[in-house]
C-alpha positions as CSV (number, residue, x, y, z in Angstrom):
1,X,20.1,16.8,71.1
2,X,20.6,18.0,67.1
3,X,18.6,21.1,66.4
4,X,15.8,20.9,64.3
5,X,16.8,23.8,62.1
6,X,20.7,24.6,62.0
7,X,21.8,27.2,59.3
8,X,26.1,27.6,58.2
9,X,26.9,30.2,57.2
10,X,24.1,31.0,54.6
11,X,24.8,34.1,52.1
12,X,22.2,34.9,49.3
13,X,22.4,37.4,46.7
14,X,19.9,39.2,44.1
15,X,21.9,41.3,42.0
16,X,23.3,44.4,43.8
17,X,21.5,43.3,46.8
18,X,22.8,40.8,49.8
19,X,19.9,39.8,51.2
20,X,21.6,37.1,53.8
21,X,25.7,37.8,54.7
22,X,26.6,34.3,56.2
23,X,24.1,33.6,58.6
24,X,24.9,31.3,61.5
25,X,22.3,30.2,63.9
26,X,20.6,27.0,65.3
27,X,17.1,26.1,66.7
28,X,15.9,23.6,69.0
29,X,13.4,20.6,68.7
30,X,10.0,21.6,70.1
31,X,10.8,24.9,71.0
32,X,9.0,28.7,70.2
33,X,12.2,30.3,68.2
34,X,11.8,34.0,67.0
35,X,13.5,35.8,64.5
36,X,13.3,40.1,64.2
37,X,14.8,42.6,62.8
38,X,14.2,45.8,60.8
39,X,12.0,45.3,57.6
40,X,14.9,44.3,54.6
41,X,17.0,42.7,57.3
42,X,17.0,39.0,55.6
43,X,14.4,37.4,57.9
44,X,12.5,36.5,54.8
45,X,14.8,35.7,52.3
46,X,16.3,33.4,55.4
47,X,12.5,31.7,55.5
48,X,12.4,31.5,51.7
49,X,15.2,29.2,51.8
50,X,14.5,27.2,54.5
51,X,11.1,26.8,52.7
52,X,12.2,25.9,49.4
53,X,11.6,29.4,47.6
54,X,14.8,30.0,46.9
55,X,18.6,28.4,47.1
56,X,21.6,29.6,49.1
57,X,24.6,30.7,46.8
58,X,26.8,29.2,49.9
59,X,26.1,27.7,53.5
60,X,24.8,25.0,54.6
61,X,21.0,24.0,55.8
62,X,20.8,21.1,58.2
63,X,17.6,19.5,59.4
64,X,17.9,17.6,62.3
65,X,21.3,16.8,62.1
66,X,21.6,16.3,58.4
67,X,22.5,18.4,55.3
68,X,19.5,19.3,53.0
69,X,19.5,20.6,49.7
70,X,15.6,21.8,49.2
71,X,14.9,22.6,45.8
72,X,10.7,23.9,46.1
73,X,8.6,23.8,49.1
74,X,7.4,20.5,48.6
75,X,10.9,19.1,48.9
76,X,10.2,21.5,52.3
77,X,7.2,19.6,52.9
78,X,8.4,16.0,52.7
79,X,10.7,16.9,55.1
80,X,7.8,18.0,57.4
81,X,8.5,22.1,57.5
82,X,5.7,24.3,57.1
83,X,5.1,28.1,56.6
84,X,2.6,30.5,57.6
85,X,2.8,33.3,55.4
86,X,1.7,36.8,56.5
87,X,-0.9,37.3,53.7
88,X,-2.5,33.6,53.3
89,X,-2.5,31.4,50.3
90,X,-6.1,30.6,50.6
91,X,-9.0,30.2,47.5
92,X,-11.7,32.6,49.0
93,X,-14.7,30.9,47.0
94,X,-13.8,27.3,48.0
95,X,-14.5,25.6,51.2
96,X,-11.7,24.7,54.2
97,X,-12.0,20.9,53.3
98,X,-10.7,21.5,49.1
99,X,-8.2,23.9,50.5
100,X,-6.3,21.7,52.9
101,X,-6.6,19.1,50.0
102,X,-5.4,21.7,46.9
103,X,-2.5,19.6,45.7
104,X,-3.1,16.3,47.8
105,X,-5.8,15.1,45.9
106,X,-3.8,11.8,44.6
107,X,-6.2,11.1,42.1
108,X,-9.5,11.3,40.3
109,X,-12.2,9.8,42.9
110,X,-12.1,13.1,45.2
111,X,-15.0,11.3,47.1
112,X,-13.9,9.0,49.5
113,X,-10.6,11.0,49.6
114,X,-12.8,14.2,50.5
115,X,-14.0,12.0,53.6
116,X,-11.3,11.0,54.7
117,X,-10.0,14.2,54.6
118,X,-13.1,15.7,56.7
119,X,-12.9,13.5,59.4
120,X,-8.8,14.0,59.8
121,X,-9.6,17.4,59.8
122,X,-11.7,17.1,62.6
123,X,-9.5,14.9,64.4
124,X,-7.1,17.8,64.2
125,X,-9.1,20.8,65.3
126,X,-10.3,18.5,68.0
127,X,-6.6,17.8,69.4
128,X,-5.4,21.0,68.6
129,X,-8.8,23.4,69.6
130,X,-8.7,24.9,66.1
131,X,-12.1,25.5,66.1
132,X,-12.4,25.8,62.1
133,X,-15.3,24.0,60.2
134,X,-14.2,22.1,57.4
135,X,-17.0,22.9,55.5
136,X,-17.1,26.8,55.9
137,X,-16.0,28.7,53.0
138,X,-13.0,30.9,53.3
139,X,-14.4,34.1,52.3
140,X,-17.4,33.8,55.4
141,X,-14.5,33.5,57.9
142,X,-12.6,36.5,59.6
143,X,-8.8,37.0,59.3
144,X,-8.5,35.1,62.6
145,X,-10.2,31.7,61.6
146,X,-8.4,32.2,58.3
147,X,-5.5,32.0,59.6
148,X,-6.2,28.9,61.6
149,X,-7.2,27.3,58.3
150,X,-3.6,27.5,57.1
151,X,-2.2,26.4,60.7
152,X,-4.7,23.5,59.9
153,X,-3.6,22.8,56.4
154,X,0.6,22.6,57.5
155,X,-0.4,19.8,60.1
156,X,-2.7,17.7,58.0
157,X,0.6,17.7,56.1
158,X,2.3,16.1,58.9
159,X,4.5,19.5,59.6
160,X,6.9,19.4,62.5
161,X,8.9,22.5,61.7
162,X,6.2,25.7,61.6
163,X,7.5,28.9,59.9
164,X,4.4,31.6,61.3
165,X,5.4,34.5,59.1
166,X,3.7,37.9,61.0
167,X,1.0,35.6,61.9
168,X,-0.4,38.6,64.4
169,X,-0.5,41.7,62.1
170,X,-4.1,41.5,60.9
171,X,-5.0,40.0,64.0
172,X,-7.3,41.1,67.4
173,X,-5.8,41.0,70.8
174,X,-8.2,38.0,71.2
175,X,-7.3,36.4,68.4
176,X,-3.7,36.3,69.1
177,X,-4.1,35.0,72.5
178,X,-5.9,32.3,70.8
179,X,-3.4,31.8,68.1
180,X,-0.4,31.6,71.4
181,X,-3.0,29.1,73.3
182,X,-2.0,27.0,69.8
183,X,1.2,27.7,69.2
184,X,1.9,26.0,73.2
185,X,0.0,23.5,72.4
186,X,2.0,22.4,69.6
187,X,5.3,23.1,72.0
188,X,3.7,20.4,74.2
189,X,3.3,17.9,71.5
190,X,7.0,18.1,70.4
191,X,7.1,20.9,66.9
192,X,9.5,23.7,66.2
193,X,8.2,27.0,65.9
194,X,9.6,29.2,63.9
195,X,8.1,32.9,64.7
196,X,9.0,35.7,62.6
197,X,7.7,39.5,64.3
198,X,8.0,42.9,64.7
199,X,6.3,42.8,68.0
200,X,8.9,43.0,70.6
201,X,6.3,42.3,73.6
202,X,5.0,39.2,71.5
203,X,8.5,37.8,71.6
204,X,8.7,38.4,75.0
205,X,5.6,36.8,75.7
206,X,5.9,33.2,74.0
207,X,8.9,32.4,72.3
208,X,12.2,30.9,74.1
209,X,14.7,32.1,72.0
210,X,15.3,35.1,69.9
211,X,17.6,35.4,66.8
212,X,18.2,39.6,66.1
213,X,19.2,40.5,62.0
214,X,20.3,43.2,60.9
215,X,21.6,44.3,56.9
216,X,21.4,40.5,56.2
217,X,23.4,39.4,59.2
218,X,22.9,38.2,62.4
219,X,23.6,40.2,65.2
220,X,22.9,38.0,68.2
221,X,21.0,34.8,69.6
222,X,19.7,35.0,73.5
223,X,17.3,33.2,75.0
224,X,14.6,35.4,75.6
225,X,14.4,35.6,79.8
226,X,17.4,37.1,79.7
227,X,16.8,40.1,77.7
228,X,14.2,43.2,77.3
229,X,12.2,44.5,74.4
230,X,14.3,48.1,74.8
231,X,17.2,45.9,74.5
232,X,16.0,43.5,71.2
233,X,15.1,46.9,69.9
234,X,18.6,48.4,70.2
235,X,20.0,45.1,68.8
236,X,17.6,45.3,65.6
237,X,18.2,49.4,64.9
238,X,21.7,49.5,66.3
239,X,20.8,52.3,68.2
240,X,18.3,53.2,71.1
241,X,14.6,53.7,70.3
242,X,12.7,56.8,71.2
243,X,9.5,56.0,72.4
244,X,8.2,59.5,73.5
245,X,8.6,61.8,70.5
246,X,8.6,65.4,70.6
247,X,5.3,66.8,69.3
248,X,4.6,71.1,69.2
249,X,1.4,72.0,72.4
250,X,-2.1,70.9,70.7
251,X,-3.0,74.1,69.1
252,X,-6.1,73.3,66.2
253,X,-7.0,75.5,63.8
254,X,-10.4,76.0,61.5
255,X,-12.5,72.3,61.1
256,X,-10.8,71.0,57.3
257,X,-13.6,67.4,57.4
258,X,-16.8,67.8,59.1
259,X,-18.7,64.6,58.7
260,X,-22.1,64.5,60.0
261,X,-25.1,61.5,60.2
262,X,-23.0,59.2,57.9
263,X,-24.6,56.3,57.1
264,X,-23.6,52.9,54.7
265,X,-26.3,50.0,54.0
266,X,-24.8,47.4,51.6
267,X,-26.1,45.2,49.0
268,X,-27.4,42.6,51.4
269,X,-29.4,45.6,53.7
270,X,-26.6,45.4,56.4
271,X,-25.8,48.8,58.3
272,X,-22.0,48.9,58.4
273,X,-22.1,52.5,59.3
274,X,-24.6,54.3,61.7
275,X,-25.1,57.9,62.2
276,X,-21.1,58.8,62.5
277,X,-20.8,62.0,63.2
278,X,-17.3,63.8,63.9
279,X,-15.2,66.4,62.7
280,X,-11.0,67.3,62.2
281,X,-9.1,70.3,62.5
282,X,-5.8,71.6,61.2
283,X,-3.2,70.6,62.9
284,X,-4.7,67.8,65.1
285,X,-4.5,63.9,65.2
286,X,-7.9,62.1,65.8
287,X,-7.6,58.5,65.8
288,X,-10.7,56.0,65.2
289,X,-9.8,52.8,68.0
290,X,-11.8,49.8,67.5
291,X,-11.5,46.1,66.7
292,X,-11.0,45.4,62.9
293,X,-14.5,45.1,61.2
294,X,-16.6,47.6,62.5
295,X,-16.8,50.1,59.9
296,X,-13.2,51.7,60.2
297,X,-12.7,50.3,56.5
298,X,-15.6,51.9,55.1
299,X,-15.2,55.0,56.8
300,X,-12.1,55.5,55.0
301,X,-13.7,54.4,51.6
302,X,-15.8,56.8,51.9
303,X,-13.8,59.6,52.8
304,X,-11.3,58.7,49.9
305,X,-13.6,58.6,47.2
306,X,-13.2,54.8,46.5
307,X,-17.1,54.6,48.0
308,X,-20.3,56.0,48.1
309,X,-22.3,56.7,51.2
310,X,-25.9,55.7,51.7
311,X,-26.9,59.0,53.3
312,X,-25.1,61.7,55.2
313,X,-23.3,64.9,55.2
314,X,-19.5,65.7,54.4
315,X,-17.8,68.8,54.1
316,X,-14.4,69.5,53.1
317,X,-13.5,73.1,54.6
318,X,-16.9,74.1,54.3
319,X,-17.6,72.5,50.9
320,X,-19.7,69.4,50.6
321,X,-17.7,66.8,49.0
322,X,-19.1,65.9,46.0
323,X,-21.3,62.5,46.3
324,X,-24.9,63.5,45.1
325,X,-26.1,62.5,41.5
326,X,-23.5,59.6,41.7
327,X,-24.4,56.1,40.7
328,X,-21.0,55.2,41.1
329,X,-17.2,56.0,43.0
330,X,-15.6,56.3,39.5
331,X,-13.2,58.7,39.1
332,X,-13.9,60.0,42.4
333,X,-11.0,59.5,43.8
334,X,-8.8,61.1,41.6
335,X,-11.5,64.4,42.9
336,X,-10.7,64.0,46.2
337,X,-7.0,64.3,45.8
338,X,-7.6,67.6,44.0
339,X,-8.9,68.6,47.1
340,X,-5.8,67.7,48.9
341,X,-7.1,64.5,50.7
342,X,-4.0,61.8,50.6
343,X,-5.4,58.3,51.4
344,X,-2.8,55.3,52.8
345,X,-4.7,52.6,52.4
346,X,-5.2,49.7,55.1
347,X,-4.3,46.8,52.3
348,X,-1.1,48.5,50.8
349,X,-1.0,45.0,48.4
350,X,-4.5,45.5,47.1
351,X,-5.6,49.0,47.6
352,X,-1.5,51.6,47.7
353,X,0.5,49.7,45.0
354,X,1.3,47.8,41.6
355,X,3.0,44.9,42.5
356,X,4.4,44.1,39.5
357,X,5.4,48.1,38.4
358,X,8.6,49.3,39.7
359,X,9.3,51.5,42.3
360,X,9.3,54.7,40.6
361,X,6.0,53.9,38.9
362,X,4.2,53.4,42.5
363,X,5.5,56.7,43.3
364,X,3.7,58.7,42.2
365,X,0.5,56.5,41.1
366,X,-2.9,58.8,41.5
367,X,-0.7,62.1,41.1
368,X,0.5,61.5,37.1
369,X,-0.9,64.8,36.1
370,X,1.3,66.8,38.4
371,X,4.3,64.9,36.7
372,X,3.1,65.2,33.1
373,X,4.0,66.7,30.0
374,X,2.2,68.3,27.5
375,X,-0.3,65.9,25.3
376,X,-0.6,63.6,28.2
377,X,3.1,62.0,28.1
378,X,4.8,61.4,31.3
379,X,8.0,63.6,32.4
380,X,10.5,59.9,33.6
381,X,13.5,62.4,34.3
382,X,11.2,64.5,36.9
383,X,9.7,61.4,38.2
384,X,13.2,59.8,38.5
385,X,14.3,62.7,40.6
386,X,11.5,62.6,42.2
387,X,11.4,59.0,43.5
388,X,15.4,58.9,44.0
389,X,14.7,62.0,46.5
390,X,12.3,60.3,48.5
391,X,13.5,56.9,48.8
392,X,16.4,58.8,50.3
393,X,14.5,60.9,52.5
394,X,12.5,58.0,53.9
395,X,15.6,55.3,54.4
396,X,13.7,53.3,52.0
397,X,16.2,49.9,51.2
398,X,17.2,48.8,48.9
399,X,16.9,52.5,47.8
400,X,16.4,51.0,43.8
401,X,13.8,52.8,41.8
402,X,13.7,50.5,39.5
403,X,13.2,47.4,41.2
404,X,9.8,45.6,41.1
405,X,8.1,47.0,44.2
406,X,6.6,43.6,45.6
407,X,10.9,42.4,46.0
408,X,10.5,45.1,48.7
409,X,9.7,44.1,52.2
410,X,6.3,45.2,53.7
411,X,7.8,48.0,56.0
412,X,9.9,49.4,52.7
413,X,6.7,49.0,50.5
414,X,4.8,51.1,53.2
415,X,7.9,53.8,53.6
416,X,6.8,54.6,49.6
417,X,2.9,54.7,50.2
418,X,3.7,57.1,52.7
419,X,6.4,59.0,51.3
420,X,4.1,59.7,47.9
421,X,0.9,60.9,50.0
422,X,3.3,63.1,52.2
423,X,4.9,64.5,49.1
424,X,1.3,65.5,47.5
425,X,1.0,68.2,50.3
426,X,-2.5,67.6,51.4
427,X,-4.4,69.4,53.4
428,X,-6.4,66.0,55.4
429,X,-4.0,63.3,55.6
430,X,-6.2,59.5,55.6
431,X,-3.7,56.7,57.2
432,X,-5.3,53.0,57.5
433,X,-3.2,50.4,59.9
434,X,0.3,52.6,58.7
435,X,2.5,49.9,60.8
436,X,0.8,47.1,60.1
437,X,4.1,44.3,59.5
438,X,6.3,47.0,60.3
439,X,9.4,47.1,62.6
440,X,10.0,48.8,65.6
441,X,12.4,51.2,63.6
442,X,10.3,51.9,60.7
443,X,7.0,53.0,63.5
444,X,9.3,55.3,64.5
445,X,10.1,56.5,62.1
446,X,6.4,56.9,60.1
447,X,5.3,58.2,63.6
448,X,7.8,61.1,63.6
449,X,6.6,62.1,59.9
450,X,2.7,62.5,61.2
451,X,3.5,64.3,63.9
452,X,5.8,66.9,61.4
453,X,2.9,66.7,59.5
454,X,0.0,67.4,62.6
455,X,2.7,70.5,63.9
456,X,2.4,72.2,60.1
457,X,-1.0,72.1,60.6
458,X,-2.6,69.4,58.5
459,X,-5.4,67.4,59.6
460,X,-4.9,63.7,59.9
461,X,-7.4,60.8,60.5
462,X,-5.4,57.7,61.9
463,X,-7.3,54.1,61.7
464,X,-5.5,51.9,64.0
465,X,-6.2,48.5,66.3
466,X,-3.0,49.1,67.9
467,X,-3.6,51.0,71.3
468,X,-0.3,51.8,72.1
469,X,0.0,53.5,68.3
470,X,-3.6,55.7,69.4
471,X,-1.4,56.5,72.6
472,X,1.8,57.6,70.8
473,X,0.3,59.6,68.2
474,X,-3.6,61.2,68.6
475,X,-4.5,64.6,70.2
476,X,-8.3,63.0,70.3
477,X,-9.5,59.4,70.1
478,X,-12.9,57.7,68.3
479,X,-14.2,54.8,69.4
480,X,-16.0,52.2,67.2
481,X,-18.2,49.5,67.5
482,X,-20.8,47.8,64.9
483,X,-20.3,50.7,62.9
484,X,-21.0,53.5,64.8
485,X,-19.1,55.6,67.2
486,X,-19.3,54.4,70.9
487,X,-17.0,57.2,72.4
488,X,-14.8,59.8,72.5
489,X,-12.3,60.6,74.9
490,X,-9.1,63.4,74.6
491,X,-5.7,62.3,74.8
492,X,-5.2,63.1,78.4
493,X,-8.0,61.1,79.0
494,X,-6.5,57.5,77.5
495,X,-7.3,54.5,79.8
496,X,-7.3,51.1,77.7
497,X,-9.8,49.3,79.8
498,X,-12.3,52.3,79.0
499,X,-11.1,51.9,75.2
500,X,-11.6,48.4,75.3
501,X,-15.5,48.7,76.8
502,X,-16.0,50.8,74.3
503,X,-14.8,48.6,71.4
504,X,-17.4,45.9,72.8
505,X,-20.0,48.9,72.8
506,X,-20.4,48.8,76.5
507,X,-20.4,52.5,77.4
508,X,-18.5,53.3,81.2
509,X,-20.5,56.3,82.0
């Protein structure tokens, strides 16, 4: 049988950087194929092409047995491949139905097209259990129907060869057993998956075979039974993973945030935050565990400055911080990084970085006064240095100040984000989702720099959906639900049934 996908020795290039080294690797017809490697490895660039993004400068691309020379994704398209892509391509203000049809319209009388349309749609989610209403409007529907919206969009357009770039990183656990209840569902009915992760156990769990890259090349292809996560994870870092790092005895110090009967009531009357009341030391991780949604976001907000409570109480070592007589967050959070509070945002797209400034501007965007002259001019030699040093001292790759930060893979855009709030010395450390998209290499290595950071005493508050991240890295664990905190449990103490109850707001004891 010819594979669906077959690449020949593919090698792509932007300027100094090889992105893909002669890539070799084939994939059946209605199988679940995944592809890993460490963030910058060429897993994208690989996609890119296959999608019509960008050309080869050598190799060969064959689709089902014959040689294709795709010049834009809708060349990519007409030969029935698809792609998924890790933050969606969706118009928030317009319904599911004018999505799917964005670009299909085929002429003026959007009518009877935009009924026909509806009731294929319908057709689909019924064959499929998609579950998406083709009249919802994008912005009303979470991350997890979203995402089926664009699953929904690549069949209407009759694609047999699905590219699901990271498809789980924003999602719940319930929303990815969903999205794998799909995903064999379209096995069953004949398409090629194409499943691009950083989560080893997700591989394991539903994919057949697994292609490893590593510095643009590929390292290996095995069908998936017969190997291990420990072992993928060797084969992506070339080296063995630690999974139980060393951390000093849990020793706080004095209370750095005290927050006490917080409270948040939107525009619309909705309590997104209710009574939360909790406080963190020097020199100790607590962690907030809950499903995405339930105030974690707005928590974070608030303690960076970038919002305003409704009502409440916080104190920065013994200082309230300072909300009253505000009608607004401006400025604000520029205030609370005087104080030495460094924020990594959740969204490091919309919320950490520029995409469009260069490296060395996004590092060290918020802190330009430290790195100024005098009359308000900016001292580029200093922040040269400074941004050369840490892209070294973080492994960021391609380690190229001056490259437009949005070429940079997500794991390599985080590495900066965290490598500019490290380097600003603070003395309560915010960090939303820090290995969200990121490989198994790259965790490691953010989770070694929190833990230096907790053992020099500084306080940090970690915002994560990922259990076994809570596990690794928090001395004490928060659990939310609905915007208030459900429980609280030491590390010691960890049990992810309990945790889960908790996220639900069922309460154990």
């Amino acid at each position: 049988m010819q594979p669906a996908v077959e690449f020949q020795q593919i090698s792509k290039r932007f300027g100094a950087v090889q992105a893909n080294r002669d890539v070799s690797f084939s994939i059946a017809p209605g199988s679940i194929h995944g592809v890993i490697g460490e963030n910058g490895a060429g897993k994208s660039t690989l996609m890119s092409i296959l999608y019509g993004y960008y050309r080869a400068d050598s190799g060969k691309l064959l689709i089902n047995g014959a040689e294709q020379h795709i010049r834009n994704s809708q060349e990519a398209i007409n030969l029935g491949i698809g792609m998924v892509h890790q933050h969606f391509m969706l118009v928030e203000n317009m319904t599911v139905l004018d999505n799917v049809m964005l670009g299909t319209e085929g002429g003026f009388r959007l009518k009877p097209k935009r009924h026909e349309v509806e009731a294929r749609l319908r057709e689909i989610c019924q064959r499929y259990s998609l579950e998406v209403d083709p009249l919802a409007t994008i912005q009303d529907l979470s991350v997890g129907v979203q995402q089926r919206v664009e699953i929904l969009k690549q069949i209407y357009r009759s694609a047999n060869i699905l590219i699901l770039d990271e498809p789980t990183a924003v999602l719940t656990v319930q929303e990815t057993a969903s999205l794998f209840e799909v995903l064999r569902l379209f096995k069953e009915q004949g398409k090629t998956i194409i499943l691009i992760t950083h989560k080893l156990q997700e591989i394991q769990e539903i994919t057949d075979q697994v292609t490893v890259m590593r510095g643009g090349t590929v390292i290996g292809s095995v069908a998936t039974k017969d190997t291990t996560t420990a072992q993928m994870a060797e084969m992506m870092v070339g080296r063995p993973i630690v999974t139980h790092l060393p951390r000093a005895a849990y020793a706080p110090g004095e209370t750095v945030l005290e927050v006490k009967d917080l409270n948040l009531v939107n525009s619309q009357k909705v309590s997104l935050l209710k009574n939360v009341s909790f406080n963190i030391r020097a020199g100790e991780i607590v962690a907030i565990a809950g499903v995405s949604g339930n105030g974690q976001s707005e928590l974070l907000e608030i303690l960076s400055g970038m919002r305003l409570p409704t009502s409440g109480k916080l104190q920065m070592q013994g200082k309230d911080l300072p909300f009253s007589g505000r009608k607004d967050a401006d400025g604000l959070p520029a205030t609370f990084r005087d104080l030495g509070i460094a924020h990594v945002p959740e969204d490091r797209l919309r919320d950490a970085v520029v995409k469009n400034f260069p490296v060395m501007m996004n590092s060290f965007l918020g802190y330009q006064k430290k790195l100024g002259k005098s009359f308000g001019l900016l001292d580029y030699k200093s922040i040269l240095k400074n941004c050369t040093d840490l892209l070294a001292k973080f492994d960021v790759r391609p380690a190229d100040p001056h490259l437009r930060i949005a070429l940079l893979s997500g794991g390599n855009q985080q590495k900066v984000v965290m490598a500019r709030e490290i380097a600003a010395n603070p003395k309560l450390m915010l960090v939303g989702q820090p290995t969200r998209g990121v490989d198994i290499g790259t965790i490691e290595s953010l989770h070694t720099r929190l833990l230096a950071m907790r053992d020099a005493g500084i306080a940090i508050l970690l915002v994560s959906v990922e259990l076994e991240e809570v596990r690794a890295l928090a001395d004490r664990i928060l659990v939310m639900s609905s915007g208030a905190i459900t429980g609280e449990l030491k590390a010691e103490e960890f049990d992810a049934t309990e945790i889960g109850c908790l996220m639900g707001g069922i309460h154990t004891h």
